[in-house]
N, C-alpha and C positions, 0 to 999 in steps of 0.2 A: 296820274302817272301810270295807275295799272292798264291803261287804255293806251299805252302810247306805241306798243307793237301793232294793235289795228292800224292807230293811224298813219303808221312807218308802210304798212302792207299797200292803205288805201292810196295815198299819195304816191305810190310806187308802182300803182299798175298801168296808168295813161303811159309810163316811162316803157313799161316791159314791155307792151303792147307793138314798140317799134322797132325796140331794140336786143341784144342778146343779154340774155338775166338768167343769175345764177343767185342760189342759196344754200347755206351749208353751215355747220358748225365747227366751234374753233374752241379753243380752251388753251391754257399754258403758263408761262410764268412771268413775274416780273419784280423788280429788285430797284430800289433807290439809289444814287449812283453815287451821292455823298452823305455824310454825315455833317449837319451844320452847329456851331458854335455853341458852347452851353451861353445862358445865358442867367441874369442874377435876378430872383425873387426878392421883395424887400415889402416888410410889412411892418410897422410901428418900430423900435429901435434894433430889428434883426433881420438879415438876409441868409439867402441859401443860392446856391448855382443849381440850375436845373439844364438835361441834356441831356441827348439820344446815346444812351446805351449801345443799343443792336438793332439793328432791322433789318428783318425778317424778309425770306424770300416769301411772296403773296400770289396766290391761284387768283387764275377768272376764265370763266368760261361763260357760252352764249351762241347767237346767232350773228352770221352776217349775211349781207343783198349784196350784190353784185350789177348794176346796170349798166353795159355796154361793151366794147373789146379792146381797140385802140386805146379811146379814150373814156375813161369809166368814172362812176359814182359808188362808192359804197359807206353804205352805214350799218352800222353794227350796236348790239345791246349787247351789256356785257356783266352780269354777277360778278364782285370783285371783290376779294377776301384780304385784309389785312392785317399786319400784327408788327407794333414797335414796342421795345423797350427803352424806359425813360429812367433815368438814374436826376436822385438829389439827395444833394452833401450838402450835410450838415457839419457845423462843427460837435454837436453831441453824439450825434448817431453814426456819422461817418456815411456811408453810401448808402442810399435806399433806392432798391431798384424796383421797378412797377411796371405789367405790361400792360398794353393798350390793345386792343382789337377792335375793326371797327370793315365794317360792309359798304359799299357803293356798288348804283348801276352805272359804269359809265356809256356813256353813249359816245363813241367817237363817228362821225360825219367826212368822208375821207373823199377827195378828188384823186383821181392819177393816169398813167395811160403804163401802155405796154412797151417792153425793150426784147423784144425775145421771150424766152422762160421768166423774166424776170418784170413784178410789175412796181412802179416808183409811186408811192401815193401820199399822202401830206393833207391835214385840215383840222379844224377844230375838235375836242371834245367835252364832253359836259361829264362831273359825276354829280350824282345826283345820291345825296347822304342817305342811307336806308336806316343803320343801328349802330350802337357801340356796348364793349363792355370792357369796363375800364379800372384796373385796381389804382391807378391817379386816385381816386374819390376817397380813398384811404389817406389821401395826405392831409395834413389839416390848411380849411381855407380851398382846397381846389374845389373849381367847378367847369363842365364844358360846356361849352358855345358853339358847338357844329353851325357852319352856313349849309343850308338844303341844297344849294346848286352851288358850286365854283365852277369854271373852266379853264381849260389849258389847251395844247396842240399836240397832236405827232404827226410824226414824220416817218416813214421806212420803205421797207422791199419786202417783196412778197417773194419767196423760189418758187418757180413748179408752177406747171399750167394744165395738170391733171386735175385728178377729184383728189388730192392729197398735194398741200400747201405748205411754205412753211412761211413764219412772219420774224421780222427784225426789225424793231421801233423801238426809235427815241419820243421821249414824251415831256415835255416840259408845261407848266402851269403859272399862271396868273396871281394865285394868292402865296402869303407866304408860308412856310412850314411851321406845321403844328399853331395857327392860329383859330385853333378850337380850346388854346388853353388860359385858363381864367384861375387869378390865386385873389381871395378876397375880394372880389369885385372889380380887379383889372384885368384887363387882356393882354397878354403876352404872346408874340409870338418869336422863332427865330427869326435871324437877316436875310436867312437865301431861300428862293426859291425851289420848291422839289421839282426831281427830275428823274424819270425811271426810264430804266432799259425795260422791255417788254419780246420776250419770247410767247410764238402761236402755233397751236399747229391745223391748220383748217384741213375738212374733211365735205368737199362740195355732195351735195343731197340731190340739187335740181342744177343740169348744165348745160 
């Protein structure tokens, strides 16, 4: 995986070779758009509801490519920072809340073309799990089960057809929320799917 900017470069130059290519950096923020359902722990003759407390507004920053004008190709690697808070009730203890942090690179893979100032782009993205640190581990019986790869999609608008961009994306994913959580040897996750709003601010290098 540390190899995977070469191979983003390499694969990318027969491209540039014929067409107009740009690169630059981008950083900014992004926010989950719901809060989904607590749900109930149960282990030998007692249960607990567990559920998202707060979550957190999340940084990422990285590089993106740019191949083409009309119609273009861009992929992008992206450092992404996270942090939720998880609450479970007990009937002894009453609420115990715990946060979670946790890193991905995601890779989003983007088609679009140009409307003016404005560019309309949409396609897959990969995260790719890096670390976490998690006070969950404090509960008794928890344990996490990170998948190395999910993926999901965005979709959005690019403003500005300078060296200074700005970005507006919907993001939605494949697996479901918080199914990195494990109480005694089950897996649990919520019902809905996550789905984050995503602010960018790009800063083109090469154009």
């Amino acid at each position: 995986m540390k190899h995977l900017p070469i191979v983003i470069a390499l694969a990318l130059l027969p491209m540039a070779a014929q067409a107009q290519f740009s690169i630059g950096l981008k950083g900014g923020v992004n926010t989950q758009l719901s809060r989904p359902d607590d749900i109930v722990i149960q282990h030998a003759d007692s249960s607990f509801n567990f559920g998202v407390q707060d979550v957190k507004f999340s940084t990422h920053f990285g590089l993106y490519a740019r191949i083409g004008t009309a119609v273009f190709f861009q992929p992008e690697i992206l450092f992404t920072s996270n942090k939720t808070d998880y609450r479970a009730t007990t009937q002894d203890l009453g609420n115990i809340i715990k946060n979670e942090r946790y890193n991905n690179l995601d890779i989003p893979l983007l088609v679009g073309f140009s409307a003016g100032p404005v560019r309309v782009h949409g396609g897959p993205v990969g995260h790719y799990f890096l670390n976490s640190k998690s006070e969950l581990v404090d509960l008794n019986g928890y344990q996490e089960r990170w998948k190395q790869m999910t993926w999901g999609w965005q979709a959005g608008l690019t403003f500005g057809r300078g060296r200074i961009s700005g970005d507006l994306r919907y993001e939605g994913n494949f697996n479901k929320y918080g199914d990195q959580i494990s109480f005694f040897g089950d897996d649990y996750h919520f019902a809905t799917n996550p789905s984050r709003l995503i602010l960018s601010l790009n800063i083109a290098l090469v154009k």
